[in-house]
C-alpha positions in Angstrom: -7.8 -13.1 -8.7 -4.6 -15.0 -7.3 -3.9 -16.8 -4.5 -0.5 -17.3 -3.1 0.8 -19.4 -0.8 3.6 -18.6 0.8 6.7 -20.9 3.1 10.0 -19.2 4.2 12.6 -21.3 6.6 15.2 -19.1 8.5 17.8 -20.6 10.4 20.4 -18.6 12.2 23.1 -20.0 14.2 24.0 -18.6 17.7 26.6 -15.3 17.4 28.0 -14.6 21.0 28.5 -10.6 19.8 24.7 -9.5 19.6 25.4 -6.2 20.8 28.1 -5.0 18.4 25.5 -5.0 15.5 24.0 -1.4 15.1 20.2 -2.4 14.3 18.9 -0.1 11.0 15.2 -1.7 11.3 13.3 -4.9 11.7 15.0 -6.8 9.1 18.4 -6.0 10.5 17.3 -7.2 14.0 19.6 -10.5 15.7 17.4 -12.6 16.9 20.7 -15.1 18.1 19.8 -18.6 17.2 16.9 -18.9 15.3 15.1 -21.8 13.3 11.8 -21.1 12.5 9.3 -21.4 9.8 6.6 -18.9 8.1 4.2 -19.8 6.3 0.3 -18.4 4.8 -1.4 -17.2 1.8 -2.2 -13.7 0.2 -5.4 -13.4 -2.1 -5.1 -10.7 -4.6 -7.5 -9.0 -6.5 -6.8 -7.3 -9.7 -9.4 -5.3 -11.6 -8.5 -3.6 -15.3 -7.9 0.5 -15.5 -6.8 2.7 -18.3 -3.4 4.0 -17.8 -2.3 7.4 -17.4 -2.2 8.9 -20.0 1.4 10.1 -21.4 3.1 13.2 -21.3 2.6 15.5 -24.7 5.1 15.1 -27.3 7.5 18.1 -27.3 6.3 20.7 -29.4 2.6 19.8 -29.5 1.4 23.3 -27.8 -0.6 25.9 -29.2 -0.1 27.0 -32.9 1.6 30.5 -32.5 1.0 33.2 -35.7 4.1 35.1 -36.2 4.1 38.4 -38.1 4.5 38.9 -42.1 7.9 41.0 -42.8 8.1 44.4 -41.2 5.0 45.7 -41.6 3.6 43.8 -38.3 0.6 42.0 -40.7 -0.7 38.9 -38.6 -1.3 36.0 -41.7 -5.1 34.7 -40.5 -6.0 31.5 -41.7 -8.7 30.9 -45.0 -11.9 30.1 -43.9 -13.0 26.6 -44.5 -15.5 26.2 -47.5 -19.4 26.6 -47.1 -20.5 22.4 -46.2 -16.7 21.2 -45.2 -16.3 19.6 -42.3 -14.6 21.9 -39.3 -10.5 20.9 -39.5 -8.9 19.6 -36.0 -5.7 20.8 -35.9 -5.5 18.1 -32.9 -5.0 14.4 -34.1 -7.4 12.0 -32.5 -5.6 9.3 -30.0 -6.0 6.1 -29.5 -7.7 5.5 -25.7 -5.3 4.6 -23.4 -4.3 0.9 -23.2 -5.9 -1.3 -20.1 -3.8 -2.9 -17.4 -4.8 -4.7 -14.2 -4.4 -3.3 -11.0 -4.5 -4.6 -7.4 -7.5 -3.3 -5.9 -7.6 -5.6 -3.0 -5.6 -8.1 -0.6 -5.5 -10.1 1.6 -2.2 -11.9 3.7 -2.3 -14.0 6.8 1.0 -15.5 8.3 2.2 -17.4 11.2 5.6 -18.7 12.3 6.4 -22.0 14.1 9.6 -22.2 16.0 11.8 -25.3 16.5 14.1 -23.7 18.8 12.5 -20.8 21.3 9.1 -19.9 22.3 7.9 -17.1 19.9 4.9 -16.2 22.5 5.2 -15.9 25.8 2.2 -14.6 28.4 1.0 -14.5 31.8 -2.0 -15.9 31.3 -3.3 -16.5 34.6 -1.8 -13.3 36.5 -0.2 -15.5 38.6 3.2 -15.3 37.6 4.1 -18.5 35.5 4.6 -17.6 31.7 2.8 -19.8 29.3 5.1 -20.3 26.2 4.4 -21.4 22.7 6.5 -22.0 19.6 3.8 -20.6 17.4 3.8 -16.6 16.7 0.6 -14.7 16.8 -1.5 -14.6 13.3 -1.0 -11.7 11.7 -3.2 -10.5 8.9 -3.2 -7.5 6.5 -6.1 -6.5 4.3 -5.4 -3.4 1.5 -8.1 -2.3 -0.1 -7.5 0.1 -3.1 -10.7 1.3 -4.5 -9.4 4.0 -6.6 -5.7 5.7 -7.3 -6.6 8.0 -5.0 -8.2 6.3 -2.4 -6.1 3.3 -0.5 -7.3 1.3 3.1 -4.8 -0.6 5.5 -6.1 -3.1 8.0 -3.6 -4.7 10.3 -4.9 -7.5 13.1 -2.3 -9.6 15.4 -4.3 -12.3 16.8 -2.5 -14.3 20.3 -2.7 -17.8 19.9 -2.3 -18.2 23.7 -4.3 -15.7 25.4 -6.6 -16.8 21.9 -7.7 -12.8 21.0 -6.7 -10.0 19.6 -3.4 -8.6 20.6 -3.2 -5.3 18.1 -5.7 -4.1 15.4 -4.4 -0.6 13.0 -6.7 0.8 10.4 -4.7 3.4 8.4 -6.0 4.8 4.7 -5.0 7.4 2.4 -6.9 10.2 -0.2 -5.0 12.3 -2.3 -6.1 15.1 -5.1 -4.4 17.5 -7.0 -4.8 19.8 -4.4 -4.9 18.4 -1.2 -4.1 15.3 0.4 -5.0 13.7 4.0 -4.5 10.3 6.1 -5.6 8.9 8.9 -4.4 6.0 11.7 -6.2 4.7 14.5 -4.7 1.6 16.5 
């Protein structure tokens, strides 16, 4: 089990061409002038699987009996001698060596800005935005019960209308043959 806290400060200073930067994603975004901190925790949990096992060295397939000469004879092997133990013509391996794996998580963050509101609502229906430097708190759980098998909670909650603005469950499971996922939000 680890727990991590977690601080970031960004601080941006005003650029008067916003709209001559192509945005790629969210990361790319200009915010303009921007000084703001994050901060919150993640909680991991890590539980001990074998690994996969590796690939089979080259050449390891099945013995193949060739033909004696020309006369198309197939060699067969000697039987093994009444009370001997059966031969393996596989060599026994080690088990596979244990490593931890995250199995579950758990992240909650918040920003506080010390330059522009970061929420802004109508509270009231009346017309007058409410504004706060703090962000929503955002939380993501993962839950990862097996390799196949993976769960992704997501929750927004709004510190001014004090509820929750967005909740997204989203999970994975995967075979050999098929594979299927689901989102609701």
């Amino acid at each position: 089990h680890v727990i991590e806290p977690r601080i970031g400060w960004a601080y941006q200073e005003a650029f008067d061409r916003n709209d001559q930067i192509i945005p790629y994603d969210q990361v790319d975004a200009a915010l303009g002038a921007t000084n703001q901190l994050t901060y919150g925790f993640r909680t991991r949990l890590f539980a001990q699987r074998p690994r996969s096992k590796p690939a089979a060295p080259a050449g390891a397939g099945e013995a193949v009996l060739l033909p004696e000469g020309t006369t198309g004879e197939v060699r067969k092997a000697e039987p093994a001698p009444a009370g001997a133990p059966a031969a393996s013509h596989e060599p026994a391996s080690p088990p596979p060596p244990m490593e931890p794996v995250e199995i579950a998580s758990v992240e909650v963050t918040q920003s506080r800005s010390f330059g522009r509101a970061l929420s802004v609502q109508d509270i009231n229906g009346d017309g007058i935005a409410e504004s706060s430097r703090y962000s929503s708190i955002n939380t993501v759980g993962r839950f990862n019960p097996k390799p196949t098998t993976s769960l992704d909670l997501r929750t927004s909650y709004d510190v001014l209308l004090r509820q929750m603005s967005s909740v997204s469950l989203s999970g994975n499971l995967h075979g050999d043959v098929a594979r299927t996922g689901f989102s609701v939000v």
